[in-house]
C-alpha positions in Angstrom: 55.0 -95.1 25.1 53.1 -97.4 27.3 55.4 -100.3 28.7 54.1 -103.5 29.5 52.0 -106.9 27.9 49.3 -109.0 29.4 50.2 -110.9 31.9 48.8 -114.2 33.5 48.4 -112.3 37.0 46.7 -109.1 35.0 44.5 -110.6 32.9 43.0 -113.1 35.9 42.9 -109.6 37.9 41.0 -108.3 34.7 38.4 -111.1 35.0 38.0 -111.7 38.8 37.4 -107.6 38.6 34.6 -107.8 35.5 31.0 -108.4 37.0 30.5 -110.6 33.9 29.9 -114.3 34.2 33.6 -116.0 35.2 32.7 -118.7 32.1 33.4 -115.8 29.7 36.7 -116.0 29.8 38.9 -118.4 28.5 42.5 -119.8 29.9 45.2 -119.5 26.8 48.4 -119.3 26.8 48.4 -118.7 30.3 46.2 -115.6 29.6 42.6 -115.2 31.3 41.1 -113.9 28.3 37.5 -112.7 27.6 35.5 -114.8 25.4 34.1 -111.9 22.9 37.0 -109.5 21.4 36.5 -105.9 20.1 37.4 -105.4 16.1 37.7 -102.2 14.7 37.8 -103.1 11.0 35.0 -100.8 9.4 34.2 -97.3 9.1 35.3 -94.1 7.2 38.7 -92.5 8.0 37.8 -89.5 9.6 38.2 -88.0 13.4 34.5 -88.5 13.9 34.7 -92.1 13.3 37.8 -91.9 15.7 35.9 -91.0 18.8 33.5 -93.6 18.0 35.9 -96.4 17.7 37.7 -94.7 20.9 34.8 -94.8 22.8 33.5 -98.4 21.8 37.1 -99.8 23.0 36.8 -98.1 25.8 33.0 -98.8 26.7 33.9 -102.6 25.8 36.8 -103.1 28.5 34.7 -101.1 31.3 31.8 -103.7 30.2 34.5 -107.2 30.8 36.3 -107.2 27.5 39.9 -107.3 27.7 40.7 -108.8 23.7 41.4 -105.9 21.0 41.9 -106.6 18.0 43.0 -104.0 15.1 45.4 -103.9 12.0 47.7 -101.0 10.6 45.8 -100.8 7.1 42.4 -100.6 9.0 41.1 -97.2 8.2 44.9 -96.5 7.5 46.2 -96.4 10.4 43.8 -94.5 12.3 41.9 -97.7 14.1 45.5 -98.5 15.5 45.3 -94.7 16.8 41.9 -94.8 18.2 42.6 -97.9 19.9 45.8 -96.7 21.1 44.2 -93.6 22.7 42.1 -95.6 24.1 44.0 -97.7 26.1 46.3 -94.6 27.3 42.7 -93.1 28.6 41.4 -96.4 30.3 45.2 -96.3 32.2 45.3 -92.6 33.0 42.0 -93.2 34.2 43.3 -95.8 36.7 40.7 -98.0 34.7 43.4 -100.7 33.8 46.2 -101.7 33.6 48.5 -102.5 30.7 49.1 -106.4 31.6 45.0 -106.6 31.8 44.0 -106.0 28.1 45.5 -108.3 25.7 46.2 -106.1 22.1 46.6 -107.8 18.8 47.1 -106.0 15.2 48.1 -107.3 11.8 50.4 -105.9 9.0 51.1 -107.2 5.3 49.0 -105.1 3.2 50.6 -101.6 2.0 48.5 -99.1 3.5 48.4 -95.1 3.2 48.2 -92.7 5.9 44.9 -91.0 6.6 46.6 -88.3 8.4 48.5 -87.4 5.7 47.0 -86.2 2.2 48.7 -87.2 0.1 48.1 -89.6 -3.0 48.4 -93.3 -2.1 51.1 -94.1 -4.8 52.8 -91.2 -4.3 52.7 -92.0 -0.4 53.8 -95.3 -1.1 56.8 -94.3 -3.1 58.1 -91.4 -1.0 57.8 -93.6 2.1 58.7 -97.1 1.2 60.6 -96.6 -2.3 62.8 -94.1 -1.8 63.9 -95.0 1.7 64.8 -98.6 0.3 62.1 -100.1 2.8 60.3 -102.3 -0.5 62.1 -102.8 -3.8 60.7 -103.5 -7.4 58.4 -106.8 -7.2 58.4 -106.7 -3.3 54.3 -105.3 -3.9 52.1 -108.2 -5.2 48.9 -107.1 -7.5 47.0 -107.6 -4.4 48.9 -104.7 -2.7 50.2 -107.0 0.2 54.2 -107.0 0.9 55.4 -109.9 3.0 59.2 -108.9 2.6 61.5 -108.5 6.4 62.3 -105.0 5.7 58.4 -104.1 5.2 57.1 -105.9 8.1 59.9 -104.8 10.6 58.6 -100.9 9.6 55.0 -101.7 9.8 55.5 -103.2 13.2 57.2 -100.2 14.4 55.0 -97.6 13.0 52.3 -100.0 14.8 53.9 -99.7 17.5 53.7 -95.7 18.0 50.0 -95.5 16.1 49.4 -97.7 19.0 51.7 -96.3 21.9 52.5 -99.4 22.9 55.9 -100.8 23.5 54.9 -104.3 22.9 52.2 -105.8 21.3 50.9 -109.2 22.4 50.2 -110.2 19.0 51.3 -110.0 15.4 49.3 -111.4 13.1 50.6 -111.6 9.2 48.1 -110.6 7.2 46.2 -112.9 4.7 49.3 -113.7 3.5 49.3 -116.7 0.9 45.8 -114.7 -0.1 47.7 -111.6 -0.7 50.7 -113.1 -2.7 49.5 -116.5 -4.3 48.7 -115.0 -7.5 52.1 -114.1 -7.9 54.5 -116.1 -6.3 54.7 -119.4 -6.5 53.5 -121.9 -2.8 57.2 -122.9 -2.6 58.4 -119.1 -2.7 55.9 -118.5 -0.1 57.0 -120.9 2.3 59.7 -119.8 2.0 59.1 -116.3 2.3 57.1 -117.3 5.5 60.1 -119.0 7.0 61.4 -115.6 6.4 58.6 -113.5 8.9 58.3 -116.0 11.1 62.7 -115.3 11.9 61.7 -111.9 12.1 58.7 -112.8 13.9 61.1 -114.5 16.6 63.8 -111.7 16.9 61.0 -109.3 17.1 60.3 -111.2 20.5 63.8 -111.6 21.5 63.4 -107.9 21.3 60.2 -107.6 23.4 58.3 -106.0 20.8 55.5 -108.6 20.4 55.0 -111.4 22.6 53.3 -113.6 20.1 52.4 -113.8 16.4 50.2 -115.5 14.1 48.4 -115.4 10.7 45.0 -113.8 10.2 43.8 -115.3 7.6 40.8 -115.3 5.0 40.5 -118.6 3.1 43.7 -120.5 3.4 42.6 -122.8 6.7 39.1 -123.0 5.2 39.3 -124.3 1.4 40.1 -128.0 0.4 43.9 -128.8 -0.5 43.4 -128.8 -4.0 42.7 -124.7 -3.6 46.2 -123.0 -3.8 45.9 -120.9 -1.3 45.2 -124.2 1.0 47.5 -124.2 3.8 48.1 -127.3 6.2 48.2 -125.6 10.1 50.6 -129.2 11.3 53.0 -127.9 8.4 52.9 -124.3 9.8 53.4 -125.5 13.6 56.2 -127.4 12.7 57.5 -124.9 11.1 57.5 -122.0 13.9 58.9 -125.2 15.5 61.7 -125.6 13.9 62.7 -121.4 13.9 61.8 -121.0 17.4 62.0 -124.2 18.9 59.5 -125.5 21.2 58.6 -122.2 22.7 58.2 -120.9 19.6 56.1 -117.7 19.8 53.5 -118.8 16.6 49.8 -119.5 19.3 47.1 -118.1 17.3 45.1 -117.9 14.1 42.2 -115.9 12.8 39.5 -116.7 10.5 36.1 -116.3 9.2 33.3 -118.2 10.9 29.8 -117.8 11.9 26.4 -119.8 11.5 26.9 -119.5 7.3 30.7 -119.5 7.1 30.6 -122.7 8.9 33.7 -124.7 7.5 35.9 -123.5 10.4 34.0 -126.1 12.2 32.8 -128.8 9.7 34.7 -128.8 6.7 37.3 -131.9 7.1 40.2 -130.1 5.2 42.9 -130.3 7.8 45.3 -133.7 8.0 46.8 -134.2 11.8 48.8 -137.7 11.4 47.1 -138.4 8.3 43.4 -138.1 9.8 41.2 -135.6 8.4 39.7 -133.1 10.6 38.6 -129.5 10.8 40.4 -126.4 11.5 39.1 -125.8 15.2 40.0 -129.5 16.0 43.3 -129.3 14.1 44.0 -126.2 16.6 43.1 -127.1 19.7 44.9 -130.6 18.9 48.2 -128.2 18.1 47.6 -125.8 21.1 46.5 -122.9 18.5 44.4 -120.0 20.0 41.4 -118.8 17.4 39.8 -115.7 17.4 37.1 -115.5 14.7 36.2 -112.6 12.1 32.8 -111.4 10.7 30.4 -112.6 13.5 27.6 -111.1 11.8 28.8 -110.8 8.2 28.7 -107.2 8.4 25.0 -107.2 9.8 23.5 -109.4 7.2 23.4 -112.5 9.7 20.9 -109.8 11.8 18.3 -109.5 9.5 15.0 -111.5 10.0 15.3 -115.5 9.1 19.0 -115.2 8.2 20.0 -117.5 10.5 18.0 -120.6 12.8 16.4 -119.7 16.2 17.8 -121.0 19.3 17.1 -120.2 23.0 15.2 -117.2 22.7 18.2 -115.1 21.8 18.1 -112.0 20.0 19.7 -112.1 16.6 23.3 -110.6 16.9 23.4 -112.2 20.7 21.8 -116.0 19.1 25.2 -115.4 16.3 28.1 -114.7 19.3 26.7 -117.2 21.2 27.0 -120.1 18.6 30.4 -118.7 17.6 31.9 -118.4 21.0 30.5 -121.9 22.2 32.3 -124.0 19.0 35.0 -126.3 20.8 38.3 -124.4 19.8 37.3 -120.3 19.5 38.5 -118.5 22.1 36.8 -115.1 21.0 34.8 -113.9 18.1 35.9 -110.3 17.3 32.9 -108.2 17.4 33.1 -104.7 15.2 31.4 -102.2 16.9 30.8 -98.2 17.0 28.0 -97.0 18.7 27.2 -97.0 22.0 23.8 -98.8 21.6 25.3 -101.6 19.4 28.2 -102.0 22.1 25.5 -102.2 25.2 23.4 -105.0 23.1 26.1 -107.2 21.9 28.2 -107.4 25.3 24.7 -108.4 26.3 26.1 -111.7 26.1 28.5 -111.3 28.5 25.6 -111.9 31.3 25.0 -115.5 30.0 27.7 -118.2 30.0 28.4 -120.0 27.2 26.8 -123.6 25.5 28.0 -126.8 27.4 30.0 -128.8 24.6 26.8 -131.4 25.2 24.4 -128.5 24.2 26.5 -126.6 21.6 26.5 -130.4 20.0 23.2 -131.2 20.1 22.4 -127.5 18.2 24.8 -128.5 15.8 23.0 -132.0 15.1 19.6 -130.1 14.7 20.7 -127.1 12.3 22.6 -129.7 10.3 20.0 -132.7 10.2 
């Protein structure tokens, strides 16, 4: 397995190397990380689709990306195994090094093997039931599984999909949106107290560096939704497990120019004030890396979204996402070699001046 994290000193290697424009990276965490991410969400289980995803993580570091983002139950298990291959080609290569490319993946939902065929229930049973790993009731209707036990085996079969020995982030994985229906918001809380413990020893044991909670509607829907979570509740929380150098830094959600309440809906509280989301995070030193940039293409098609510098349509959506005051990355799924080369397209221009990006906002909004 590969040892090693990112590293301040690798990742500012990683950027002073890239030919790309040095405002394209962001400082987080101590971290000099690119400002556009890789996602490898979509596509059908198969080896084909492996090379492809292979080949796009690798094409996207050699083009100045160094954020990957991926998740056990994506094409189960076998975008954790493309990426990790990958990675252990870019290094053999003498391409990278491990402490250049920061790695995050995400576990919570029960997932199946694509390697193996085999039913998905009977998978589930032979592989979690009878080895004790989940018990009766542990499974919510929405197939997700938040319990210690689960998550500590997820992590470590993320671990060798990925050949990694440490992965820089752990996200849980829509969690209240995954378990809401049937457990109660005071069961989950406590619950997540629960993760973010193991969360915390999982550091002590230097097999993630940080964790946080991708997330689908919870940081984005008004507090009278039930899946509403406060992010000050959740920081204070990591707080109070971890102490102040808690390991709990980032978040992930849904945003681009038509999922915009990341960045105007006034749904968070920080000492009783409303605000949004991206303010309440930068306010609570919370990293964001956003999902769906193009809503799976159909932000690309002709008058879906508002003109704006004389930017083509998938580069017009990164570069209002990536200039919002609080994203450090939107995560960018991409496959083929000609959608790679014209999205990292982007990477030649810097991002919006805060003055500019809020000027843009006035006029689409006005």
């Amino acid at each position: 397995m590969i040892s090693g994290f990112a590293t301040t000193q690798g990742t500012k290697t990683f950027s002073q190397n890239s030919s790309i424009n040095p405002l394209n990276f962001r400082t987080f965490a101590n971290l000099h990380l690119s400002n556009i991410g890789i996602g490898t969400y979509l596509g059908e289980p198969n080896s084909r689709t492996d090379e492809l995803v292979k080949n796009a993580v690798k094409q996207s570091v050699l083009s100045g990306v160094n954020v990957i983002d991926t998740a056990i139950n994506y094409r189960a298990q076998k975008a954790e195994r493309s990426v990790g291959k990958a990675i252990s080609e870019l290094i053999v290569d003498g391409n990278i090094t491990r402490d250049q490319i920061f790695v995050s993946s995400k576990n919570g939902y029960v997932t199946n093997d694509a390697d193996i065929q085999e039913d998905f229930m009977q998978y589930v049973i032979r592989e979690f039931g009878k080895t004790g790993i989940v018990k009766e009731g542990d499974i919510t209707s929405g197939y997700h599984c938040m319990t210690t036990p689960y998550l500590s085996d997820q992590l470590d079969r993320s671990l060798k999909n990925l050949d990694l020995e440490c992965i820089d982030l752990m996200y849980l994985h829509n969690s209240i949106e995954g378990q809401i229906k049937d457990v109660s918001k005071d069961q989950f809380l406590e619950n997540l107290k629960s993760v973010f413990e193991l969360y915390e020893q999982k550091r002590d044991e230097g097999k993630i560096k940080f964790y946080g909670m991708a997330t689908w509607e919870c940081f984005r829907v008004m507090s009278d939704n039930p899946q509403y979570l406060l992010l000050e509740d959740i920081v204070e929380m990591a707080k109070n497990i971890g102490g102040i150098d808690h390991g709990f830094k980032f978040i992930q959600l849904p945003y681009n120019m038509n999922y915009d309440q990341a960045l105007l809906g006034k749904n968070q509280l920080l000492q009783n004030k409303p605000v949004s989301i991206l303010e309440s995070a930068v306010a609570l030193g919370i990293g964001v890396f956003t999902s769906v940039p193009f809503m799976q293409g159909r932000l690309l098609s002709p008058g879906s979204m508002p003109e704006f510098n004389d930017l083509k349509p998938s580069l017009r959506a990164l570069q209002f996402i990536r200039s919002s005051p609080g994203v450090l990355a939107p995560l960018v799924g991409q496959k083929s070699t000609e959608h790679v080369s014209e999205n990292l397209e982007i990477l030649n221009i810097p991002p919006m001046s805060n003055e500019d990006f809020l000027q843009l906002v006035k006029k689409l909004t006005s």
